[in-house]
N, C-alpha and C positions, 0 to 999 in steps of 0.2 A: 224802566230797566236800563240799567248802564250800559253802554255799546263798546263791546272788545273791539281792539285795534284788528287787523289780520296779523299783525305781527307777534302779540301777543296771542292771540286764538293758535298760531302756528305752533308758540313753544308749549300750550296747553296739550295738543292734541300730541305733538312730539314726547310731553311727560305722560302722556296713557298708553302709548303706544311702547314706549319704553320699557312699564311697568307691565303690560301683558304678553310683550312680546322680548324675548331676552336677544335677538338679533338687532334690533334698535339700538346702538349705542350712543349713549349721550357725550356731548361734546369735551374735551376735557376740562374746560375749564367750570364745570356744573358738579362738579365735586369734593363737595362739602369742605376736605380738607383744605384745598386747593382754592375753592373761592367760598367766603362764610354769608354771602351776598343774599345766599335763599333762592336765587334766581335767574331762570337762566340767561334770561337777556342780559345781567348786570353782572361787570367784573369790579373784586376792591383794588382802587389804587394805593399803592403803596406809600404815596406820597404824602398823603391829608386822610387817609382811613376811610375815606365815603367808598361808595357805588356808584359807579356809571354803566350806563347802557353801552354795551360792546358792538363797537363797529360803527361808531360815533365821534364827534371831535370829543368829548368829554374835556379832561382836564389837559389835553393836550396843545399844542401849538395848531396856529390855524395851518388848513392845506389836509392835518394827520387825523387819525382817526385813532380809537384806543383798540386796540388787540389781547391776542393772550399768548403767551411765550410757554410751550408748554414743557421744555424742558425744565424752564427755570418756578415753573407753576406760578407766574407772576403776571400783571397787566403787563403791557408796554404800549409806547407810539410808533406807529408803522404808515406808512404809505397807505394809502388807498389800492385796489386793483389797479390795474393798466398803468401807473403810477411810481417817478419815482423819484427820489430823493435829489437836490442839484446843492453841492459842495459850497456853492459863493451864499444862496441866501437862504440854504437851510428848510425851505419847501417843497412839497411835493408837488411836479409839473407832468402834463398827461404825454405818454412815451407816443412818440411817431406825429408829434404836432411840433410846431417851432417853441415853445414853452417859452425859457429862459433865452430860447438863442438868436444870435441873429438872425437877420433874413434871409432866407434860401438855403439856412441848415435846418436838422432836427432834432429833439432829443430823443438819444437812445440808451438803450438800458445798458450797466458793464455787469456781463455774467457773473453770476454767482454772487452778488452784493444787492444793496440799495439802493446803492446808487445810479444817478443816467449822466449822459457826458451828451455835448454834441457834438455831433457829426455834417460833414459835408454829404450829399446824394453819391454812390458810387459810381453813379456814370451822369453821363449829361443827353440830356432828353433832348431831340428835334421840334424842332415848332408846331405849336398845337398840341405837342404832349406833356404831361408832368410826371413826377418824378412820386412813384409810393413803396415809404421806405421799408414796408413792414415782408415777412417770409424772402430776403433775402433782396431787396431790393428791382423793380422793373419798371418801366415807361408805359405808362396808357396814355391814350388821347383824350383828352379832356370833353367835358358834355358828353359822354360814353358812358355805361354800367362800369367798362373795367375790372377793378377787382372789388369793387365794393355787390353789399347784399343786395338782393332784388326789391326795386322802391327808391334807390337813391342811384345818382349818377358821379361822377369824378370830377371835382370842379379844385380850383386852387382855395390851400385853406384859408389866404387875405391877399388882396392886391400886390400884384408884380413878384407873388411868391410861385418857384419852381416847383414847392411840397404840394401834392396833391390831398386831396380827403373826399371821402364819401358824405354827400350832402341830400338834402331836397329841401332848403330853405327857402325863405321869401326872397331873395334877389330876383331881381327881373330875368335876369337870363332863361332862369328856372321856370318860369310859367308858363312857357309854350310846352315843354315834358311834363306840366301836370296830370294825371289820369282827369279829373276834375276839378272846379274850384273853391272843392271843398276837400280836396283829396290831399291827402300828407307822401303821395308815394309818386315817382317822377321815372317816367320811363321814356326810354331812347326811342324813335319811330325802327320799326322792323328789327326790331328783339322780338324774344319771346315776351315779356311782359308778365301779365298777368294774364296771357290767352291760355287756352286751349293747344292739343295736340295740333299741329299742320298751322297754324295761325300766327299772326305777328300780329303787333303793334301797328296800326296807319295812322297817317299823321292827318292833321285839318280836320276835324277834329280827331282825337286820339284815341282809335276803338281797333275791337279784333279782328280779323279777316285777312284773306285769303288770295290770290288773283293768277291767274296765268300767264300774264303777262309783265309781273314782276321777277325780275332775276334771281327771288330765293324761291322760287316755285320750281321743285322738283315734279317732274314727268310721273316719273316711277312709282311714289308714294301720292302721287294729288294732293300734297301740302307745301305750304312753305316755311322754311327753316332759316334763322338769323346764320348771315356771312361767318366765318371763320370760326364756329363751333362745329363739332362731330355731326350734329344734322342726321340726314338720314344715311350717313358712312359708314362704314368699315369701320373697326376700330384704329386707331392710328392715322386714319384719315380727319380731315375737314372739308366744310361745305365751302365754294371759294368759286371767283370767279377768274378763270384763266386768261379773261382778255377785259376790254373795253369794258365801261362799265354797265351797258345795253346786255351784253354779253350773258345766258343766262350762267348759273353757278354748276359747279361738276367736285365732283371727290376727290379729294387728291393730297397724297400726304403730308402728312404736318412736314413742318421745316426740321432738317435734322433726323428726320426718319429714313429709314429705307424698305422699300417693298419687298413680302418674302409670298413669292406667287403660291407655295402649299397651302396657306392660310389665309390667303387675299388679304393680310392686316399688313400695316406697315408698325414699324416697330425702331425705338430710339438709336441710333447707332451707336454702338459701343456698349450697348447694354447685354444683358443675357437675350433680352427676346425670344425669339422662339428655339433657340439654342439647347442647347444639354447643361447641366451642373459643370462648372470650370469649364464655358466657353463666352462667347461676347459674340455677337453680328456686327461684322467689318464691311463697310460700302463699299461699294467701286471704286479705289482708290490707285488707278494708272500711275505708276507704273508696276505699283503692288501687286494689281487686281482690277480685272474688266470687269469683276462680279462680283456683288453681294453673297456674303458668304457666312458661314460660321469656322472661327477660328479660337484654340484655346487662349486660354486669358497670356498677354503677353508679361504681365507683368506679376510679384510678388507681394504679399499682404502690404499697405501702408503704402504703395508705390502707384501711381497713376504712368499711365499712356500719353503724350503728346505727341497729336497724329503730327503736327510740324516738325516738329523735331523727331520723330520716327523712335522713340527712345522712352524707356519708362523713366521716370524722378518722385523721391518720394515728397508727399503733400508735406506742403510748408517748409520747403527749400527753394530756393531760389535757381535750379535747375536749369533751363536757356532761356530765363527769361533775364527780360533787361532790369536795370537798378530799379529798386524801389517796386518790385513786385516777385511774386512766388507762385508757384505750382498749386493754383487751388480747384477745387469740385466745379465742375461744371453747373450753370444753373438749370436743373433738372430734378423733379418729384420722381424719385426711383433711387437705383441702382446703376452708376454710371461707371465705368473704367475710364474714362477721359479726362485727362486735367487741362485747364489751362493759364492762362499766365493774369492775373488779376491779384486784386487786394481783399480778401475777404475778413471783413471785422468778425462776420458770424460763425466762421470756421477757425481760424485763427486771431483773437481778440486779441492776446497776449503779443502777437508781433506785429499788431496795427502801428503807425507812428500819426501823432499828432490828430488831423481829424478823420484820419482811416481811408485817405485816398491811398497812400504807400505804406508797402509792409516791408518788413526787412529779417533775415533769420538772425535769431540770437548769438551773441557771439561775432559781431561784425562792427564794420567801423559804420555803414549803414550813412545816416544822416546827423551823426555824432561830430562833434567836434573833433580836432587833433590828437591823441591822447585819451580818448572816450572810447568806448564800444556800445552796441545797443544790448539791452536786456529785455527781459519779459515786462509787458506791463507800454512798452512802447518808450522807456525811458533811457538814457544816456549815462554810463558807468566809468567812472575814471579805473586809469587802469593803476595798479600795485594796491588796489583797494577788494573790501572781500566783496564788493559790487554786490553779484547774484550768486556767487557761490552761496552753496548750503552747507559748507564748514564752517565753523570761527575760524578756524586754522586757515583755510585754504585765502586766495587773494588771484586777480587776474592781471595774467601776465602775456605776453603779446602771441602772436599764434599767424605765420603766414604773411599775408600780405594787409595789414589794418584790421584783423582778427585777434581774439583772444582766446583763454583756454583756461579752467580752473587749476590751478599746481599750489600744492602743500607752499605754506611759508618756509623759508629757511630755517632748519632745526625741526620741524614737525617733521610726523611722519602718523604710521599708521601703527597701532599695539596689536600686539596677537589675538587678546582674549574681547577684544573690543572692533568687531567687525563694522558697526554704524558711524563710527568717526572717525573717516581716513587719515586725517591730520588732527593727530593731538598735539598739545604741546610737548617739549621736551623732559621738565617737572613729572607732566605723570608719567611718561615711559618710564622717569627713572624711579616713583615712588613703586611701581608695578612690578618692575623688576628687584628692588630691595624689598620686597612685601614678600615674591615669589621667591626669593633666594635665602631668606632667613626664619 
């Protein structure tokens, strides 16, 4: 008897399922019209009339895989997952590793395209940590969990490189964090691990357990819990140790928090927290305030808070911050009212410049030549040209001090019955008006 793939047993039992069950819907491209293939693993390419396996190089260039375009009800080549297209050699290189780029940048994806570009790290990491660029860029320390999944630790992704990656490979470094030596999963001494409730990781060799006399052994619960997680806290707390490192560890609010004693949690500054609808929890901020409080939102939709400069500015202006940076989101999983003065490619992509360390707002002289302004996109506009306007008509013309402004050309203007192009030319006002007049 012949032996089905899984892959194919998958798309069998998906066509019974289909056919008994009318909530099942099949992919679009399994649609007779749509692909004459028979089947559903296989799309026709358009270019030589055969069938290839979908989600495969097929007849594509190496790096791509063959897709389906379902608008246009056709095959195409598309990038792989995690994956994306690089401009100079036409391949697709994996996003958040150095790919195509030099050393100690990365490639990252440009929104809403195919493409990836690379980037410099957004900030620069202290010794012993590296730089991972993925949910908005942050610094772990290396041989650490970090931000990677449970089983691999943070190591640099090739020699003298800043970029970090999740690994548990054969490098030697790695074999003292093996669970075993036959184990594919590499854990930190005093994590959690792969233990039990109250238990860590012990090192020499690398098993579960427990002790009283280690600094994450909480009293209260008779367990012990890994440093600088929630542990056995409050919420808005961590387990931490306040002194020496003998010192045993105590609860105590994350950084950025402030404690709100009705609910023993500590909770993000500038957030709602334990507040009402249309307020935010303001710290002890002397000379403002001896106390943690709750205070209505200071500022209007689109506009952030900058507790330095005591004043709302709206995101993605350049507000008191110095050249080459803008008012952006705090880095924070929530709801923040706080800005502050940085470059964010991931909130503002379109006013990145160059490798995304300086941002600049639209419509400025920026990092532009004499005679230029910056536009969207991070690029550099001559001026009496229609640069970034979205007229034909219009063109930019100076505006302030090394700024600019979109203005109708000379002779344009705007027609009555024609509200989407403020600048027309002169010709059609006047065929509009001898049309309307005769």
């Amino acid at each position: 008897m012949n032996r089905i793939s899984n892959f194919t047993f998958l798309f069998v039992l998906l066509s019974a399922l289909a056919t008994s069950n009318p909530a099942i819907v099949a992919p679009p491209w399994a649609h007779p019209n749509a692909n004459p293939c028979g089947d559903w693993q296989e799309v026709r390419w358009n270019g030589d009339g055969r069938c290839y396996r979908i989600f495969q190089q097929g007849p594509c260039p190496e790096t791509m895989e063959l897709a389906f375009q379902s608008d246009k009800a056709e095959a195409e080549c598309r990038c792989p997952p995690r994956t994306a297209q690089w401009a100079r050699d036409a391949k697709c290189h994996k996003l958040y590793h150095r790919g195509p780029c030099l050393l100690g940048r990365y490639f990252a994806p440009v929104i809403n395209t195919r493409w990836g570009t690379c980037l410099d790290p957004e900030k620069e990491c202290g010794e012993g940590h590296l730089y991972w660029p993925k949910e908005g860029g942050a610094c772990y320390q290396r041989l650490t969990r970090g931000p990677c999944p449970i089983g691999e630790l943070f190591v640099e992704e090739e020699q003298d490189s800043t970029i970090g990656v999740c690994r548990c490979d054969g490098r030697s470094e790695l074999q003292s964090f093996r669970w075993n030596s036959n184990s594919e999963a590499c854990y930190e001494p005093y994590s959690r691990g792969p233990c039990g409730k109250g238990e860590l990781v012990l090192p020499s060799p690398l098993r579960c357990g427990c002790s009283s006399d280690l600094a994450q052994f909480h009293n209260e619960s008779k367990g012990c819990h890994p440093l600088g997680t929630t542990g056995p806290c409050p919420p808005g707390h961590e387990f931490v140790q306040p002194g020496p490192d003998w010192s045993p560890a105590q609860c105590q609010c994350k950084e950025l928090h402030a404690f709100w004693p009705e609910t023993g949690a500590c909770y993000r500054e500038y957030s709602r927290g334990p507040c009402q609808a249309g307020s935010m929890i303001l710290p002890a901020t002397p000379p403002l305030t001896n106390r943690t409080q709750c205070v209505a939102l200071p500022c209007s939709r689109g506009y952030l808070y900058v507790p330095e400069a005591r004043g709302c500015f709206r995101a993605g202006t350049r507000g008191p911050c110095p050249l080459g940076k803008l008012v952006v989101f705090e880095d924070f999983v929530g709801v923040s009212y706080k800005g502050r003065c940085g470059c964010s490619s991931r909130d503002f992509p379109s006013q990145s410049w160059d490798s995304g360390s300086e941002c600049y707002e639209v419509g400025v002289k920026g990092p532009c030549p004499k005679g230029h302004v910056f536009g969207p996109g991070g690029m550099c506009h001559t001026l009496y040209t229609k640069g970034y306007c979205q007229s034909a008509g219009e063109w930019l013309v100076p505006q302030g001090e090394g700024g600019a402004k979109c203005e109708c050309r000379p002779g344009y203007g705007p027609v009555a019955d024609d509200p989407n192009d403020p600048c027309q030319p002169p010709l059609v006002a006047l065929a509009r008006f001898l049309s309307n007049g005769f």
